[in-house]
MIFI-653474 format. One record per atom (N, C-alpha, C): residue number from 0; z, x, y; residue in one letter; chain; atom name. Coordinates in steps of 0.02 Angstrom, whole numbers, plus 50000, padded with zeros to 5 digits. Each point is the difference from the previous one (the first is absolute). Layout:
BEGIN
    nr       w       u       v   rest   kette   atom
   NUM       Z       X       Y      A       A     CA
...
This chain:
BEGIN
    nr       w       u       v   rest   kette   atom
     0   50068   50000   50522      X       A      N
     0   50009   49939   50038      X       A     CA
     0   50074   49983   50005      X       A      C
     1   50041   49997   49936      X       A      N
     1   50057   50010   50014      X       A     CA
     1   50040   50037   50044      X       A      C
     2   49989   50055   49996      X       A      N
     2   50034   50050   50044      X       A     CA
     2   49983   49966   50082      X       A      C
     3   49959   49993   50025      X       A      N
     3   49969   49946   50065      X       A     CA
     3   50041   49952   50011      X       A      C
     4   50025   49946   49943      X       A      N
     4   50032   49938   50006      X       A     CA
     4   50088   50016   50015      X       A      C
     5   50016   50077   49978      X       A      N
     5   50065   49999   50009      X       A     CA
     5   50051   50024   49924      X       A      C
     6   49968   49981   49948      X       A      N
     6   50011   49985   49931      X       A     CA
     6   50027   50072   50011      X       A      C
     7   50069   49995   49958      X       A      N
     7   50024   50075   49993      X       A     CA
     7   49997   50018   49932      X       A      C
     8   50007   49964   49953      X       A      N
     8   49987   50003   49905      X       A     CA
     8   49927   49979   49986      X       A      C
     9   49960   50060   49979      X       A      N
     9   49953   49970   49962      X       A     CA
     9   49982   50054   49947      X       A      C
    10   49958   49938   49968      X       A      N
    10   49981   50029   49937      X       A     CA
    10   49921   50013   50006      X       A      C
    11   49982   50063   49969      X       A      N
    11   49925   50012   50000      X       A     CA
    11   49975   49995   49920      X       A      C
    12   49980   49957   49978      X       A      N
    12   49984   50013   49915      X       A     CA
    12   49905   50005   50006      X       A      C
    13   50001   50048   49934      X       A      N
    13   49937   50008   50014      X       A     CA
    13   49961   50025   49917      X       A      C
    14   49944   49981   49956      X       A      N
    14   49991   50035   49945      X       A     CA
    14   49969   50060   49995      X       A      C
    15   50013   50033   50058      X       A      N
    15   49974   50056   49997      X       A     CA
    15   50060   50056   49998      X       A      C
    16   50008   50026   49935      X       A      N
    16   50069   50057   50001      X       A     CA
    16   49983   50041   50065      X       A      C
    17   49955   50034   49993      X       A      N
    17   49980   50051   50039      X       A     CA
    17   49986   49990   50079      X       A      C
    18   49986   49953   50004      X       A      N
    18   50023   49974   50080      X       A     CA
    18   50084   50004   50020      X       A      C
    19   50025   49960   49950      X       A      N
    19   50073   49976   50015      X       A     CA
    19   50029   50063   50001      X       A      C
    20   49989   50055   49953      X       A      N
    20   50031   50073   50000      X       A     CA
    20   49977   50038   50085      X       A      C
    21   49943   49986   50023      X       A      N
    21   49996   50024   50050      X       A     CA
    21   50005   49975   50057      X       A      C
    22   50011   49922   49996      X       A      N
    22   50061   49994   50052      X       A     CA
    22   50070   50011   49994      X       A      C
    23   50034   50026   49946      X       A      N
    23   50077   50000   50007      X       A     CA
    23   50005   50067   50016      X       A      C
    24   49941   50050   49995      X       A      N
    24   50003   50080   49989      X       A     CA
    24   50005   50007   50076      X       A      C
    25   50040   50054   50023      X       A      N
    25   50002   50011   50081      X       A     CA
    25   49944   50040   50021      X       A      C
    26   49974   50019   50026      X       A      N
    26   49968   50065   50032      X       A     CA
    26   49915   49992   49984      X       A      C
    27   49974   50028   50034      X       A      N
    27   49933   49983   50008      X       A     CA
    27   49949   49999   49945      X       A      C
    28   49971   49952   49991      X       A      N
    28   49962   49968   49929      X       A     CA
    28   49901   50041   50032      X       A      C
    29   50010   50043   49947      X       A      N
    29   49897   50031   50034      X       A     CA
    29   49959   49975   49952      X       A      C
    30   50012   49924   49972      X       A      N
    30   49953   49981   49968      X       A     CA
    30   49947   49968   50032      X       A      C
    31   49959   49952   49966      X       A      N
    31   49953   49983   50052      X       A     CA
    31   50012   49907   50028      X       A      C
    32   50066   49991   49992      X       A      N
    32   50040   49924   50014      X       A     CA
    32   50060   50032   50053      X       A      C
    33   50003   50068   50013      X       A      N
    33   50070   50019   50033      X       A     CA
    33   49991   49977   50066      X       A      C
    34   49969   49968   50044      X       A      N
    34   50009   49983   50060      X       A     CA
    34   50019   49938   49995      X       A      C
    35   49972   49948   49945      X       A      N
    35   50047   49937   50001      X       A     CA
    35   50078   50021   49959      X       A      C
    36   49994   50037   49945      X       A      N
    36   50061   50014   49983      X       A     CA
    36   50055   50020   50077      X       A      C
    37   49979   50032   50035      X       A      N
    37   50045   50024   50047      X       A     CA
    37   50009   49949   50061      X       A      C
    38   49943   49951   50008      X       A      N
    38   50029   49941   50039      X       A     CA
    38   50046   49952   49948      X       A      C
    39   49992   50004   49949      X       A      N
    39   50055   49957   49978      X       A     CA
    39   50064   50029   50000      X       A      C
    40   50010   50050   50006      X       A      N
    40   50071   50040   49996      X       A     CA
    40   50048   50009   50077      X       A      C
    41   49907   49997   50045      X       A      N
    41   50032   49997   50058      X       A     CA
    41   50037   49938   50021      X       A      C
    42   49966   49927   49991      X       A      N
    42   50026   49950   49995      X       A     CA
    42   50052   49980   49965      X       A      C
    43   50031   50005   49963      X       A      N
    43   50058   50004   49970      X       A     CA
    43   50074   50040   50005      X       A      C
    44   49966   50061   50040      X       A      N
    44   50072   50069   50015      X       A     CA
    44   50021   49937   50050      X       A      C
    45   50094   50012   49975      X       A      N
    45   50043   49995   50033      X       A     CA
    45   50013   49911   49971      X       A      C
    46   49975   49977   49945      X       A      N
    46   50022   49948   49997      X       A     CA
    46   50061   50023   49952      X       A      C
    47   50041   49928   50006      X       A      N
    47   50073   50030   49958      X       A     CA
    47   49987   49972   49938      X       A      C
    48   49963   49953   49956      X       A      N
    48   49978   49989   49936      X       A     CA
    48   49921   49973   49968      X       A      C
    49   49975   50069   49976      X       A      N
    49   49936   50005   49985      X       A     CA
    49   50015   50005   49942      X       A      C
    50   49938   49984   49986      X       A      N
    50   49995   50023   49903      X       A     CA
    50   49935   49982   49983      X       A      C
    51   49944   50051   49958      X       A      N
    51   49941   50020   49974      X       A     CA
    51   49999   49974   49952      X       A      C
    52   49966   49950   49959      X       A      N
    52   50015   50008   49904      X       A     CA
    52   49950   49998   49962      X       A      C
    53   50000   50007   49969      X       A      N
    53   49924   50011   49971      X       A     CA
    53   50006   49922   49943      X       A      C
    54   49941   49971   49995      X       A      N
    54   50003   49948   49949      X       A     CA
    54   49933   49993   49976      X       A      C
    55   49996   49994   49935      X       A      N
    55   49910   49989   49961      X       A     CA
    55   49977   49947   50018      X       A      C
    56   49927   50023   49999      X       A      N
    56   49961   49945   50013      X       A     CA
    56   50012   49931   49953      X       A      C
    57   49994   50008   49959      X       A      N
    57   50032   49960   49945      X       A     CA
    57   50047   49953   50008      X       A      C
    58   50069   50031   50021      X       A      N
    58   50061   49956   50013      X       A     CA
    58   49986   49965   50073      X       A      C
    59   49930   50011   50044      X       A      N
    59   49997   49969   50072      X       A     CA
    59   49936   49978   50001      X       A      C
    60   49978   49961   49957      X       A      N
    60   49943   49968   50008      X       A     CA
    60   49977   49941   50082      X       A      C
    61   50075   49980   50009      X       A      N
    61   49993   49950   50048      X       A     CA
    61   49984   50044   50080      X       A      C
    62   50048   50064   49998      X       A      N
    62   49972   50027   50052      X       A     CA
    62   49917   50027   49995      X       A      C
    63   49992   50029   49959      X       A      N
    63   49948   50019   49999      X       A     CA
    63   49922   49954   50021      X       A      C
    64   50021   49958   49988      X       A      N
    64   49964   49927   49990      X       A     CA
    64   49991   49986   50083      X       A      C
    65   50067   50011   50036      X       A      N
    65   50022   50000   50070      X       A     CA
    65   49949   50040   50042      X       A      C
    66   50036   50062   49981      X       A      N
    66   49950   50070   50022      X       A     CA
    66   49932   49993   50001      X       A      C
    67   49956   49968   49972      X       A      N
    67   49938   49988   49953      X       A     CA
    67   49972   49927   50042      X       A      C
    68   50027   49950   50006      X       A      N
    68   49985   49963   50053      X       A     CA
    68   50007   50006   50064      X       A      C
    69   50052   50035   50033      X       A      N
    69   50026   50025   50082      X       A     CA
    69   49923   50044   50018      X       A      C
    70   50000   50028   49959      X       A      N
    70   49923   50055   50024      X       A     CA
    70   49961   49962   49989      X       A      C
    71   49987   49961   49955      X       A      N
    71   49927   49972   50000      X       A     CA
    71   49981   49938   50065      X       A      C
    72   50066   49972   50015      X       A      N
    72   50009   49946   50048      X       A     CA
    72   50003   50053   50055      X       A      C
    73   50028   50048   50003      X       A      N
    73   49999   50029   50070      X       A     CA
    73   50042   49986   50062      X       A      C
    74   50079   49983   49958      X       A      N
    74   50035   49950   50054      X       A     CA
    74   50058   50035   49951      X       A      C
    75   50050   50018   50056      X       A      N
    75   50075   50028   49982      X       A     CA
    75   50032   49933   49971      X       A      C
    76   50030   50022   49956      X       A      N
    76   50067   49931   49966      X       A     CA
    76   50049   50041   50005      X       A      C
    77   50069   49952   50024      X       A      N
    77   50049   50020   49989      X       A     CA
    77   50051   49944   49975      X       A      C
    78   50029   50027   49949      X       A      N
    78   50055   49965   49948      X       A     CA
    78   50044   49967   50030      X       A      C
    79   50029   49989   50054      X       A      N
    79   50070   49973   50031      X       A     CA
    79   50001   49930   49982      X       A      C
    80   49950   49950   50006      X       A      N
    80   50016   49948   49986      X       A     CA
    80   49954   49969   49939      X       A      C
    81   50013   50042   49945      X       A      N
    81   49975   49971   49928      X       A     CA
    81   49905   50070   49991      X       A      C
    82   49974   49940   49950      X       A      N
    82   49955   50050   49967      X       A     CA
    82   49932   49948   50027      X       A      C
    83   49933   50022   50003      X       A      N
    83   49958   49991   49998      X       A     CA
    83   49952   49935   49955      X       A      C
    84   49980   49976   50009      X       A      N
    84   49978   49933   49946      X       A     CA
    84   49970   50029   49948      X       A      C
    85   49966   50055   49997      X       A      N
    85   49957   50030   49948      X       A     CA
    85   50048   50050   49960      X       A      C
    86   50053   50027   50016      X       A      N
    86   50075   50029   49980      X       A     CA
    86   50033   49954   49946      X       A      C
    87   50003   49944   50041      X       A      N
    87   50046   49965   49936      X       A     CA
    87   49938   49931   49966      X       A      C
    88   49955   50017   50020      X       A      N
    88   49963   49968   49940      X       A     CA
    88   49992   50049   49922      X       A      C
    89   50003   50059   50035      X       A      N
    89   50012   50065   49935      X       A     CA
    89   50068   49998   49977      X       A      C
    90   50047   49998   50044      X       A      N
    90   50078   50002   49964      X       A     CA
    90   50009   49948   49956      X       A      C
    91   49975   49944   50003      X       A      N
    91   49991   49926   49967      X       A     CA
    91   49970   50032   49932      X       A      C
    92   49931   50014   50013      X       A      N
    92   49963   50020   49942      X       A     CA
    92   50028   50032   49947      X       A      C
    93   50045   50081   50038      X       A      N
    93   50034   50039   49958      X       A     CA
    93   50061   49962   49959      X       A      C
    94   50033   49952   50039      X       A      N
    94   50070   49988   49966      X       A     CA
    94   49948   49963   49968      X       A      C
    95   49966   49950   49982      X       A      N
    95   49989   49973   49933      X       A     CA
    95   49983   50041   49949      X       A      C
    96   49967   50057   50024      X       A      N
    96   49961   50040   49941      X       A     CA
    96   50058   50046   49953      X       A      C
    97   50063   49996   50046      X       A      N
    97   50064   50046   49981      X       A     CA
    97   50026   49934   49941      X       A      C
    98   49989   49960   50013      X       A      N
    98   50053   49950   49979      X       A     CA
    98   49957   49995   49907      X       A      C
    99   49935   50007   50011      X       A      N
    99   49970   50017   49923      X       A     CA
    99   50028   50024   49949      X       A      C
């Protein structure tokens, strides 16, 4: 979606090592995800700052949480102007539980 809007820097984070390795890997993926692997690569050639990263489920509970409601609601979110009401009723939750 970025790439659409213009955005020339983005970041793809994702907890899946093995995804993120096969989008940074060049050349044709014959697994059984390689046709989205290769639309995502197609969408991205030629931007001037990309970057893949891999991050645990663990350390991204809030996305996940994201990911996990977007599908179940069935309605694209996008981040530009803040987070979701059910997002930061969890970010709320977590910083108190950190603060223990």
């Amino acid at each position: 979606v970025g790439v659409e809007k213009g955005w020339q820097s983005l970041i793809f984070e994702g907890d899946s090592l093995a995804i993120i390795k096969k989008c940074i890997t060049r050349g044709q993926d014959r697994s059984m995800i390689g046709a989205y692997i290769y639309d995502i690569q197609q969408k991205v050639h030629g931007l001037a700052n990309i970057r893949f990263q891999h991050t645990p489920r663990s350390a991204n509970n809030l996305v996940h949480i994201l990911a996990i409601e977007t599908l179940r609601r069935r309605k694209e979110t996008y981040l530009e102007m803040g987070l979701p009401d059910y997002v930061e009723d969890q970010a709320r939750s977590d910083g108190v539980r950190e603060l223990d």
